[in-house]
Structures are given as structure tokens and as C-alpha cells.
C-alpha positions as CSV (number, residue, x, y, z in Angstrom):
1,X,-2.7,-27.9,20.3
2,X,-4.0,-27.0,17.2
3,X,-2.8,-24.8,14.5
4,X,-3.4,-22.9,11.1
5,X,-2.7,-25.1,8.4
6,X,0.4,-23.7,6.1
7,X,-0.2,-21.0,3.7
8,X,-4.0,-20.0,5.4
9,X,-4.9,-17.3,7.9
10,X,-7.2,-16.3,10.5
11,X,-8.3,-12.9,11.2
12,X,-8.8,-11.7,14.7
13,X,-11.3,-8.8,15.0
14,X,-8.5,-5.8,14.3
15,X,-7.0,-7.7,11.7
16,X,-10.3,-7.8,10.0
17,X,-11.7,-4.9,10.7
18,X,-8.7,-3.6,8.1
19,X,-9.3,-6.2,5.8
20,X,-12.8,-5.5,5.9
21,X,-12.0,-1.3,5.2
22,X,-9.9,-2.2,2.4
23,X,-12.7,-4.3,0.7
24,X,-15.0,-1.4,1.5
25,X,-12.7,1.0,-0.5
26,X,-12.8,-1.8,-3.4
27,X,-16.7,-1.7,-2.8
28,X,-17.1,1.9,-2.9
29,X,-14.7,2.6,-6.0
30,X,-16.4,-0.3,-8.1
31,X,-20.2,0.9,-7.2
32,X,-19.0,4.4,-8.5
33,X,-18.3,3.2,-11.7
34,X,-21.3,1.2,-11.9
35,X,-20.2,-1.8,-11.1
36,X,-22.6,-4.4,-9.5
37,X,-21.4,-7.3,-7.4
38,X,-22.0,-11.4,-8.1
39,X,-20.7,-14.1,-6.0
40,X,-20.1,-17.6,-7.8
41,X,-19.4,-20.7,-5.8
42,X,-16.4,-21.8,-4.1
43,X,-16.3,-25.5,-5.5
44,X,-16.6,-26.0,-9.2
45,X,-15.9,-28.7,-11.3
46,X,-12.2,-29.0,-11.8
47,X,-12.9,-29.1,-16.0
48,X,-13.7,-25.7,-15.8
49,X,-10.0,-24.6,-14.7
50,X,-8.4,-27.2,-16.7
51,X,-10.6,-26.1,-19.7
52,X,-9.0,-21.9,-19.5
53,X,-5.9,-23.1,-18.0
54,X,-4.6,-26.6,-19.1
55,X,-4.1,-29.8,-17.2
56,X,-1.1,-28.5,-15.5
57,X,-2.7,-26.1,-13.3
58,X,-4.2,-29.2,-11.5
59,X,-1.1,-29.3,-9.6
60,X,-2.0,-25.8,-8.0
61,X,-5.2,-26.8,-6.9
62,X,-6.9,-27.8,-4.2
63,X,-9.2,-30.6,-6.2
64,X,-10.5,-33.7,-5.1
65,X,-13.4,-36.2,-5.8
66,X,-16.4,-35.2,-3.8
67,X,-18.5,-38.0,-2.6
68,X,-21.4,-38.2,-5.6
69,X,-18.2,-38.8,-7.5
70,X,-17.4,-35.5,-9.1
71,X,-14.1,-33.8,-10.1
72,X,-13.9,-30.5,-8.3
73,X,-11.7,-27.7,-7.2
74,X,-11.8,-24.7,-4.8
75,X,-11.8,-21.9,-6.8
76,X,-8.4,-20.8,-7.5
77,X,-9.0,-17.8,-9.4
78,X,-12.9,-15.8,-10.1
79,X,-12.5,-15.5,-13.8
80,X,-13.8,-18.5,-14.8
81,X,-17.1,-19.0,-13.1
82,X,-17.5,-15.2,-14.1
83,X,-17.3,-16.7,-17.8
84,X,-19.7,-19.7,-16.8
85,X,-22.5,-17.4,-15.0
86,X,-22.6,-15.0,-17.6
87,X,-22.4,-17.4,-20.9
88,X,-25.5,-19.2,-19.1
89,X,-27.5,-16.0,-18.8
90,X,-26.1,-14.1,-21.5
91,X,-29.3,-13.6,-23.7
92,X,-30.6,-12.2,-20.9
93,X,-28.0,-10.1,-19.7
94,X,-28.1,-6.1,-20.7
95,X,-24.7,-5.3,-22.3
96,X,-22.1,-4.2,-21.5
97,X,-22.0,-6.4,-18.8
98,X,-19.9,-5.1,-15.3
99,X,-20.0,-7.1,-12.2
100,X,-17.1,-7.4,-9.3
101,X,-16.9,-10.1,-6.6
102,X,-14.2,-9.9,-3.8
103,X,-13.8,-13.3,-2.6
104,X,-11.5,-15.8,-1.1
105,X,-9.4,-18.0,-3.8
106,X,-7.0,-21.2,-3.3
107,X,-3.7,-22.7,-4.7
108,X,-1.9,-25.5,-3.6
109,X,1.9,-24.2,-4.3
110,X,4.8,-22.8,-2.5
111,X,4.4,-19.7,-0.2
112,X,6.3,-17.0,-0.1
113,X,6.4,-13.2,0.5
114,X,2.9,-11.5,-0.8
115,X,1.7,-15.5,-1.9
116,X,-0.7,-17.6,0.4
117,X,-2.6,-20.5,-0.4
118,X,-5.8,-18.6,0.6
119,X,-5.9,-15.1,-0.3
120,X,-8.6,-12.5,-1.5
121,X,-9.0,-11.1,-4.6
122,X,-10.9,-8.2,-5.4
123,X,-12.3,-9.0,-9.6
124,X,-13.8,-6.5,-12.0
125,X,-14.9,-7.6,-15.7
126,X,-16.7,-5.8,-18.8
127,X,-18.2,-7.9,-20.8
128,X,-19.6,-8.0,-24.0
129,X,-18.1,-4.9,-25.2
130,X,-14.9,-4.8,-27.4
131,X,-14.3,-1.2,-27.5
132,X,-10.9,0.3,-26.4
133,X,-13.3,2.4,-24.0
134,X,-14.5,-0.6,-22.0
135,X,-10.4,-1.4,-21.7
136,X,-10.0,2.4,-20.5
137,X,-12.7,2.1,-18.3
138,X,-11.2,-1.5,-16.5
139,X,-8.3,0.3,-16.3
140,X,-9.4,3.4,-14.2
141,X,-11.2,1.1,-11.9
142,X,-7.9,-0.2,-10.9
143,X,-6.3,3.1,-10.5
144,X,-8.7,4.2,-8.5
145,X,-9.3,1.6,-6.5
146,X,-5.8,1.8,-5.2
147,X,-6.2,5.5,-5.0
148,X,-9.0,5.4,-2.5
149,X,-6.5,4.2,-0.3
150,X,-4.5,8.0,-0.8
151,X,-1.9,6.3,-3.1
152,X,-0.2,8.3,-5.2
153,X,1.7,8.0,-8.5
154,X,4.7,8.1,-6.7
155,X,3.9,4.9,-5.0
156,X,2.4,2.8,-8.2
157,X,2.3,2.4,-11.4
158,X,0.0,0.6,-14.5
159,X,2.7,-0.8,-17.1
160,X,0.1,-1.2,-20.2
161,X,1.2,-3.5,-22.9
162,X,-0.3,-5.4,-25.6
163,X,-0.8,-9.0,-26.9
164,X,-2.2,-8.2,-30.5
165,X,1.0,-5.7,-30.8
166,X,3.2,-8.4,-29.7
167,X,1.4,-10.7,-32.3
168,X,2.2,-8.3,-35.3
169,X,5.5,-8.1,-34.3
170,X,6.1,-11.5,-33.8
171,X,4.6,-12.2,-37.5
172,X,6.3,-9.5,-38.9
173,X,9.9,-11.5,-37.5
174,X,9.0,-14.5,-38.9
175,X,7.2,-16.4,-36.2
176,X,4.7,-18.2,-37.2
177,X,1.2,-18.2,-35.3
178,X,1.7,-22.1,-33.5
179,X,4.6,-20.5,-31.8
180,X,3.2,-17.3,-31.0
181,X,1.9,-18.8,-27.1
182,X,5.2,-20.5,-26.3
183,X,7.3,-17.3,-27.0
184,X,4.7,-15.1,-25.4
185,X,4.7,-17.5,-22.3
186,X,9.1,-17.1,-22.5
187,X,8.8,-13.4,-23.0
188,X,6.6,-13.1,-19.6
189,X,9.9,-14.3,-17.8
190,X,12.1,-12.0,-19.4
191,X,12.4,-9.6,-15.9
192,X,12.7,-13.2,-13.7
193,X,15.6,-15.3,-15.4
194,X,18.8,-14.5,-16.6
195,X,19.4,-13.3,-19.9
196,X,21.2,-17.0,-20.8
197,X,18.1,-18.9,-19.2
198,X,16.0,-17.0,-21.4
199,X,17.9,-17.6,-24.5
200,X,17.7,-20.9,-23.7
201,X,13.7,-21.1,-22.8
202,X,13.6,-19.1,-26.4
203,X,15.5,-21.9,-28.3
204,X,13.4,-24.4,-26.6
205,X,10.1,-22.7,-27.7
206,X,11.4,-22.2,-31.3
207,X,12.7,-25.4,-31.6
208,X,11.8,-27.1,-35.1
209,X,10.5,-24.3,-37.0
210,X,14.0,-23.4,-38.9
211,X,14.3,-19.6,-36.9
212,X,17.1,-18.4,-35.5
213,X,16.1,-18.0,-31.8
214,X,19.1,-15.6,-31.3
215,X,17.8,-13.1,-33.6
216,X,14.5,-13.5,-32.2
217,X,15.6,-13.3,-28.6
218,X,17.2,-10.0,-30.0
219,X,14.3,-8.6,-31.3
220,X,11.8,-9.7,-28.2
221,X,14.8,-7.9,-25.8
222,X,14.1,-4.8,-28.1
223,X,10.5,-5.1,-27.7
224,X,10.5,-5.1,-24.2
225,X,12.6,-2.0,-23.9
226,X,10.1,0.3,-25.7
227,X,8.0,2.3,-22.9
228,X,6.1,4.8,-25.3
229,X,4.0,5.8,-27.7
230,X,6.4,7.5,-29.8
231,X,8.6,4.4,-29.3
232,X,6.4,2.1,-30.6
233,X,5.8,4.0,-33.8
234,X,9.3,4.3,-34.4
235,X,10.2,0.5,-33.9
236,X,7.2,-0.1,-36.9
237,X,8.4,2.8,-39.5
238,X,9.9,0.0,-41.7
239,X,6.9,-2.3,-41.8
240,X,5.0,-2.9,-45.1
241,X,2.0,-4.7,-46.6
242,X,-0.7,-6.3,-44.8
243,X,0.4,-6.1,-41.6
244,X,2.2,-2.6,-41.7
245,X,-1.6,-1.5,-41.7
246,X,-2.6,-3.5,-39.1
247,X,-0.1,-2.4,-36.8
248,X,-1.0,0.7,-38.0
249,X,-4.3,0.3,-36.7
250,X,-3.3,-0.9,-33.2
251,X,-1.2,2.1,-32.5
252,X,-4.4,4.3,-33.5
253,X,-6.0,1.7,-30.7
254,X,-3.1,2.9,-28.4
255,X,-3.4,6.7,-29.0
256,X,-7.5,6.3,-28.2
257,X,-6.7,4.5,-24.9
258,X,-4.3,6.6,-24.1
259,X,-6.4,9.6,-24.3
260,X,-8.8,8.3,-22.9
261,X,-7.1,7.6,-19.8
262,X,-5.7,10.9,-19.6
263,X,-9.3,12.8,-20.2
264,X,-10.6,10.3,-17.4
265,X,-7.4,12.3,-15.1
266,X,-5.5,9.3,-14.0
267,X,-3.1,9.0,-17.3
268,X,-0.2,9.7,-15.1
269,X,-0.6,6.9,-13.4
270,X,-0.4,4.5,-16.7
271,X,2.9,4.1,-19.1
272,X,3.3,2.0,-21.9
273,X,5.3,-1.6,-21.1
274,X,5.8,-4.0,-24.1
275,X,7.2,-6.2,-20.6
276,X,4.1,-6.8,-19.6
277,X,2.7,-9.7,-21.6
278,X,0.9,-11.9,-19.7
279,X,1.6,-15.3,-19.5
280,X,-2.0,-16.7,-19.2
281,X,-2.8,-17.8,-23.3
282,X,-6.2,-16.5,-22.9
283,X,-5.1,-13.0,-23.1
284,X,-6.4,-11.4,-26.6
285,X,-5.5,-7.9,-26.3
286,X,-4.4,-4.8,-24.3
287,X,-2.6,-6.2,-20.9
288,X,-1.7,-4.5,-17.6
289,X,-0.7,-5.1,-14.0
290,X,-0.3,-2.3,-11.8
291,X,2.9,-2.3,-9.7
292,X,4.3,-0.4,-6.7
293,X,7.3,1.7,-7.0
294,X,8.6,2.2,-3.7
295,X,9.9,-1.1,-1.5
296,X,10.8,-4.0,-3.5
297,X,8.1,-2.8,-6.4
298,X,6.2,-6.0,-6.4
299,X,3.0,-6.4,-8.6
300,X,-0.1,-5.4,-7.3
301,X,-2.5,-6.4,-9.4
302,X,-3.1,-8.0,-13.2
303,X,-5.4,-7.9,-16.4
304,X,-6.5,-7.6,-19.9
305,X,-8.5,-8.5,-22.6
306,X,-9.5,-11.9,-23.0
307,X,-12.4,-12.0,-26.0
308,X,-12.3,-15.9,-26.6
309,X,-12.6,-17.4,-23.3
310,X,-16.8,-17.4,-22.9
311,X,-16.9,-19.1,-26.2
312,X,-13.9,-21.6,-25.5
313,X,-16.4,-23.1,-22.2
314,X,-19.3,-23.3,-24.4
315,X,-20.8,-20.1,-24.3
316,X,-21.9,-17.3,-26.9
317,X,-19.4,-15.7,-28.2
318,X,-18.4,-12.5,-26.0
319,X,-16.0,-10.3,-25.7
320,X,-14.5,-9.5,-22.3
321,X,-12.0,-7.4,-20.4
322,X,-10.8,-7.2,-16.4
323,X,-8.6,-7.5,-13.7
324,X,-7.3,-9.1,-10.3
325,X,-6.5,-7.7,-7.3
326,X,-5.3,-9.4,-4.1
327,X,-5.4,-8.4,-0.9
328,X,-2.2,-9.5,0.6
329,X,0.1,-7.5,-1.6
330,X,-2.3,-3.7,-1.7
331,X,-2.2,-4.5,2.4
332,X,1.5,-5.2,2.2
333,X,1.6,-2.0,0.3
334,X,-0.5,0.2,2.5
335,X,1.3,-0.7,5.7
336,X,4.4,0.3,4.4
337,X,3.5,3.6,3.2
338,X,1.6,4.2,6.3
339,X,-1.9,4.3,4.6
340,X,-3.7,1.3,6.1
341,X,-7.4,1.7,6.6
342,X,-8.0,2.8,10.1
343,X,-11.4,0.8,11.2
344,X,-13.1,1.2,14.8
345,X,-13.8,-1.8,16.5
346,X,-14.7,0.3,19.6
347,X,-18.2,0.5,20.6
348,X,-19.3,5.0,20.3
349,X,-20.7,4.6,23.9
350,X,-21.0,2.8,26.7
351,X,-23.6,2.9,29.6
352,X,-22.9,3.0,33.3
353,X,-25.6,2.1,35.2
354,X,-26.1,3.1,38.8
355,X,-28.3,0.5,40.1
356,X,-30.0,-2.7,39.3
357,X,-33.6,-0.5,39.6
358,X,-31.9,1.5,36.7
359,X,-31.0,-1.1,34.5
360,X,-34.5,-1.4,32.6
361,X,-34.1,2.9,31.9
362,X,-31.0,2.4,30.7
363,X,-31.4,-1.0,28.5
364,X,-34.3,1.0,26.9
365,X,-31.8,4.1,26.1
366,X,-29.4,1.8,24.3
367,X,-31.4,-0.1,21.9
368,X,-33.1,3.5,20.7
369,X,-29.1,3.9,20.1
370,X,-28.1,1.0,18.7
371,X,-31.6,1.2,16.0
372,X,-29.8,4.5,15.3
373,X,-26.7,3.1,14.3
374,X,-24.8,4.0,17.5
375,X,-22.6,1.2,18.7
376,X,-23.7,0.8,22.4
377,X,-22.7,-1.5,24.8
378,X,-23.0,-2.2,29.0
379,X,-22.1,-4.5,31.8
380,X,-24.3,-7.6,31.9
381,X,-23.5,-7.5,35.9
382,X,-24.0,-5.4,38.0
383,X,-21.1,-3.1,39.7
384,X,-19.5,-0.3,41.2
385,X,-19.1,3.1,39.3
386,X,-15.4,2.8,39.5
387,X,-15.4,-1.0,37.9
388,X,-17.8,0.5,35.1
389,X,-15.7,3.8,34.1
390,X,-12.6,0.6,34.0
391,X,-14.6,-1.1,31.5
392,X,-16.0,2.0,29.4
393,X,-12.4,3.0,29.6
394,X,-10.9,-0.3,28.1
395,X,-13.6,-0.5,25.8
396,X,-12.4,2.5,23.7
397,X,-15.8,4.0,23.7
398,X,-15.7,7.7,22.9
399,X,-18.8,8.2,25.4
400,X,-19.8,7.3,28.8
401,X,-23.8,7.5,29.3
402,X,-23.9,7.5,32.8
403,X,-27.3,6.3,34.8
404,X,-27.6,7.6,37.7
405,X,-30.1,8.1,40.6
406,X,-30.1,11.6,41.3
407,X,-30.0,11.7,37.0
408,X,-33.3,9.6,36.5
409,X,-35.1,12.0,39.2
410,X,-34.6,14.8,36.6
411,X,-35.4,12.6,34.4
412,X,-32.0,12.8,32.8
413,X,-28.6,11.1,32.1
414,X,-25.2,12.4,31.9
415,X,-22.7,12.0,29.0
416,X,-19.1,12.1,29.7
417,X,-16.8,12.2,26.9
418,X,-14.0,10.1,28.2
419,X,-11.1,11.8,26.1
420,X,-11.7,14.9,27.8
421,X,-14.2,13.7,31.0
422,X,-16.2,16.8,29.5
423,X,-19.8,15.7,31.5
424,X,-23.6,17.0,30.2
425,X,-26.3,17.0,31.7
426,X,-29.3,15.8,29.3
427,X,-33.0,14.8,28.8
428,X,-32.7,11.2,28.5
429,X,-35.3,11.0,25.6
430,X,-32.9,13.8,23.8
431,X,-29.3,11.6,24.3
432,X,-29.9,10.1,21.0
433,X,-29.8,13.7,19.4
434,X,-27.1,14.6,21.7
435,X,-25.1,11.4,20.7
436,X,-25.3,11.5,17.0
437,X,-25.0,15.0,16.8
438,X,-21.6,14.5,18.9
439,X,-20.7,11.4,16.4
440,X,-21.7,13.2,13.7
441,X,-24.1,10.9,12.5
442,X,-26.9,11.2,10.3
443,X,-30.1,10.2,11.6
444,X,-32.5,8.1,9.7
């Protein structure tokens, strides 16, 4: 007997018929904001991961040597073949670029609840635009890509924080710019350790450059605390000199975003997080992850700006901003809120035909509805009425065209809707009206 391998899954046709509607909703909110899709590969060459992410992230991979000798890994993530196919077309490209690919990624590492080694992610990127309204605009995709599923702001938020903020506060503490990463990466595991683990990660990260890692695990606990606007101006009153008017500057950055959002109608949904950092070094500017809020509040989805990551693989130089969503946690989510996508795998009708001489009559009726978009089905075998209506019956089909001989002598067939057994009588060459009229289906 054979079965899944760990951490992978299979998908009978209910389950994905609701994976399929919830990459639909991803589809449809993504086109609206003029979004168009790309697909890149599913093997690449493992340098292209270890380039954005370091040599360590070979041990989440699924890499291998192929047989002309390569090194190569599934994908484990879309972002960087999104930075390859773009950098190799990008004098070609008209800016600002926005593309979104749903896809299935891999990781070789340790499952656990809302974590498989094969999951999809749904990916939206700007690039080649460094405004604030390009981050505003990556932002509201998110939010209303979840909302298309009727979520609410009760049920998720976006925390919004900000690398460059972090930076300036950082310098304006003392830290120099070789340590900024290795605090950033400590600070992202602030809300997952212990507050003695993470003095401890801090004196590790600080270690040799003569600061107190104390103090600074003071001031970074500060940081994190702030969840405002107001609160972030009021952390920076004291600041002076060059970088007093750069921070300046960012929180004019932070005012525009957030008024954007909130002219775009979806600002309730968003609150400033100086928590949210990001671990991933690429990260150059604003950052976010959306998060639910009821249950156990676990992340939904990630993102930010990431301006230098093109360049660093070899590319022009171009600025880009986007986000990650996976499937298994926004599923997770959905179910228990009650809002899962409810998707038909039930054929609209199907055709009960009276006798072998009727079978040519009737085959002819269901292609002209499956052309017009009707699901149709019938029995490949003959059989009795009763054995038929069984079948139409387990099938889930709303309709029942029945074929009948003293029908096809008036030239017609009957419909029987099988929720109510309501019957018509009707001109076989006018059931497709009949039908799509009943299904409320638009006819080409």
C-alpha cells in the first residue's frame, strides 16, 4: 500500500474544488487591480536561492544534482524567479511592473500546524516603482484579497511596520550599520522567545562592537511597543542632526501611506506594528503581514519592500514591493469562521433517456448544453427510469431532462427540477433557453 509522502497532499475533487474557489477569489481581486499573471518554473538553479537567502536555506530545500550535472531546487518561495524573469526583460518591460502567480512552493523542514512541505502561495509584486503609493497599493491587494472571502476587520488584521524606521533608530542608539541585520533578524523573534532568550540572542548579535546590549534590548522592547502614528512621533521628539531629518522624512512617508490607505477605504484594517520586522535581510522598507485575530491569531500572509534584490542577482537596478500568501493558513482561516468557498462539483442537469432509439435525440440536446456552459451529464448504459432518477438524484444535479417517448412525439422533453420534482413540458430545441434561463446563465 502506498501512501502520501510526509508534509505533501492530495486533493480529491471537493477538496479542490475549494482550493480552486479560493484561488479564484485571489484571481479575481488581483485582475481588479490590474494585476497580470506569470508562471516561472518549478526547478531553478539552487544559486538563485542561496544568492537572496544565504547558504543556510539549503537545508530547507528540496535541491539535488539533476543528471546534466546542475545544482537545482524546487522552488521554495516565487520571489526570486519573479526577480530573474523580470531583470532579463526589464528594458522591455512597461513600468510599473505588476504581475501575480499562485503556485505550488517546497521546503524540506518540520511540519506543523498551518506548515507543509508543499503548499500554495498566492504572490503579488510592483516593480520598478519606489513610491509610497505602489506600497499602498500592494497593501490593498492583500486586504482585499482576504476580503473577497467576506472577512472582516474583526477577523484580521495588517500590522505595518518599517525597516528604514527601525534603521534610523537603531543608528540613532548607537548601532552601527554591520549590526543593523543581526539585530533586525533578533528583533523578528521578539513575540517567539522569552524575554531572557532574547537578551541573550541580542548580546550574541552585539557581541564585539563595545555596546551595551542591555540598553539596547531596552530600547528595541520600546520600539516594538509603539502601534501608532502619534507614537512614533513622540518616541523621535528628542532626535537631532542628520538623522532627526531623516526620520523626519519617514514619518511624512508614514502619514502619506497611511492616508492613502484610508482614502482607498480599507485603513481600518491596517495599524501600525514596529513588531513586525521581517527577518528576511532583503527587506528595504515598509513591512507587513496580515494576521487573524480570532483562533490562535496566526499570520496569514507577509511582505514589503525589497529595492535591492533585482540588482543583487545581476539585474538593472529596480525597485520592488509585494507579498505572500499561502493557502493553508487563509483556508484554515475560512473554515473556522464558516466562510469557506462553496464550489459545485455537481453536474446542472442530467438526462434520462427512455430508450436506446432516444439516445441519439438526447446526446444531441446535451452537447448544445454543454457548448453553453451547462454541466450535463447521462448514463453510458442503458436503464430503467427508476435506476436513472437514482443516478440524477446522487449526482446532485439541480435538473432532470427527461427523454421520453410520448415527449419526442411532441417533439418535446420534460424538465423536472429535482429539489421540488416541479416537471415542464418543453420544445426540445427551446430547453437550452429554458435551462439557462432556470440557472441563470448568460448565454453567449
Amino acid at each position: 500500500m502506498f501512501k502520501t509522502l510526509p508534509g505533501f497532499r492530495e486533493f480529491y475533487p471537493e477538496d479542490f474544488a475549494k482550493k480552486s474557489a479560493i484561488f479564484e477569489t485571489w484571481r479575481r481581486a488581483a485582475r481588479s487591480f490590474g494585476f497580470v499573471e506569470f508562471e516561472p518554473p518549478v526547478l531553478e538553479s539552487l544559486e538563485l536561492f542561496t544568492e537572496k537567502s544565504g547558504e543556510e536555506i539549503k537545508s530547507q530545500l528540496f535541491e539535488f544534482v539533476d543528471k546534466g550535472g546542475r545544482a537545482v531546487a524546487l522552488r521554495p518561495e516565487m520571489t526570486p524567479s519573479l526577480a530573474r524573469m523580470v531583470g532579463a526583460r526589464a528594458g522591455g518591460l512597461r513600468r510599473p511592473v505588476k504581475w501575480f502567480a499562485i503556485g505550488e512552493n517546497y521546503r524540506y523542514e518540520r511540519q506543523q500546524k498551518g506548515r507543509l512541505r508543499a503548499f500554495y502561495q498566492f504572490n503579488a509584486d510592483i516593480l520598478g516603482d519606489d513610491s509610497i503609493a505602489a506600497d499602498a497599493e500592494t497593501i490593498a491587494l492583500l486586504i482585499e484579497a482576504l476580503r473577497g472571502f467576506g472577512l472582516a476587520s474583526s477577523e484580521f488584521k495588517v500590522r505595518l511596520g518599517d525597516r528604514k524606521l527601525w534603521v534610523l533608530m537603531l543608528e540613532s542608539a548607537g548601532v552601527g550599520e554591520e549590526s543593523f541585520v543581526k539585530v533586525l533578524s533578533v528583533v523578528d523573534k521578539i513575540e517567539k522567545v522569552s524575554p531572557a532568550a532574547f537578551d541573550e540572542m541580542m548580546a550574541q548579535a552585539l557581541e564585539n562592537t563595545g555596546l551595551n546590549p542591555a540598553k539596547i534590548s531596552e530600547a528595541c522592547r520600546s520600539f516594538v511597543a509603539i502601534n501608532s502614528l502619534e507614537g512614533l512621533r513622540r518616541h523621535f521628539e528628542g532626535a537631532s542632526g542628520e538623522v532627526a531629518a531623516k526620520i523626519s522624512a519617514r514619518l511624512d512617508d508614514w502619514g502619506e501611506i497611511l492616508k492613502i490607505l484610508s482614502e482607498m477605504g480599507v485603513g481600518d484594517f491596517v495599524g501600525a506594528d514596529m513588531g513586525i520586522v521581517r527577518g528576511l535581510a532583503y527587506y528595504t522598507g515598509f513591512v507587513f503581514e496580515a494576521f487573524q485575530i480570532v483562533g490562535k491569531g496566526r499570520a496569514l500572509a507577509g511582505g514589503g519592500r525589497y529595492d535591492a534584490l533585482v540588482k543583487k542577482l545581476g539585474y538593472p537596478d529596480m525597485p520592488a514591493v509585494g507579498f505572500g500568501m499561502g493557502d493553508v493558513t487563509v483556508a484554515d482561516l475560512l473554515e473556522l469562521v464558516n466562510k469557506t468557498p462553496q464550489a459545485d462539483i455537481s453536474p446542472d442537469v442530467y438526462a434520462v433517456i427512455g430508450s436506446e432509439s432516444l439516445r441519439a435525440a438526447a446526446l444531441k440536446t446535451v452537447f448544445e448544453l454543454r457548448r453553453a456552459g451547462i454541466k450535463a451529464d447521462y448514463p453510458f448504459k442503458a436503464a430503467g427510469f427508476g435506476k436513472q432518477f437514482k443516478a440524477a438524484d446522487a449526482s446532485g444535479a439541480k435538473f432532470a431532462v427527461i427523454f421520453g417517448e410520448e415527449e419526442a412525439a411532441k417533439g418535446c422533453v420534460k424538465i423536472k427540477k429535482l429539489s421540488t420534482s416541479e416537471e415542464t413540458l418543453c420544445e426540445t430545441e427551446k430547453a437550452l433557453d429554458f435551462l439557462s434561463a432556470a440557472l441563470n446563465l448568460k448565454r453567449l
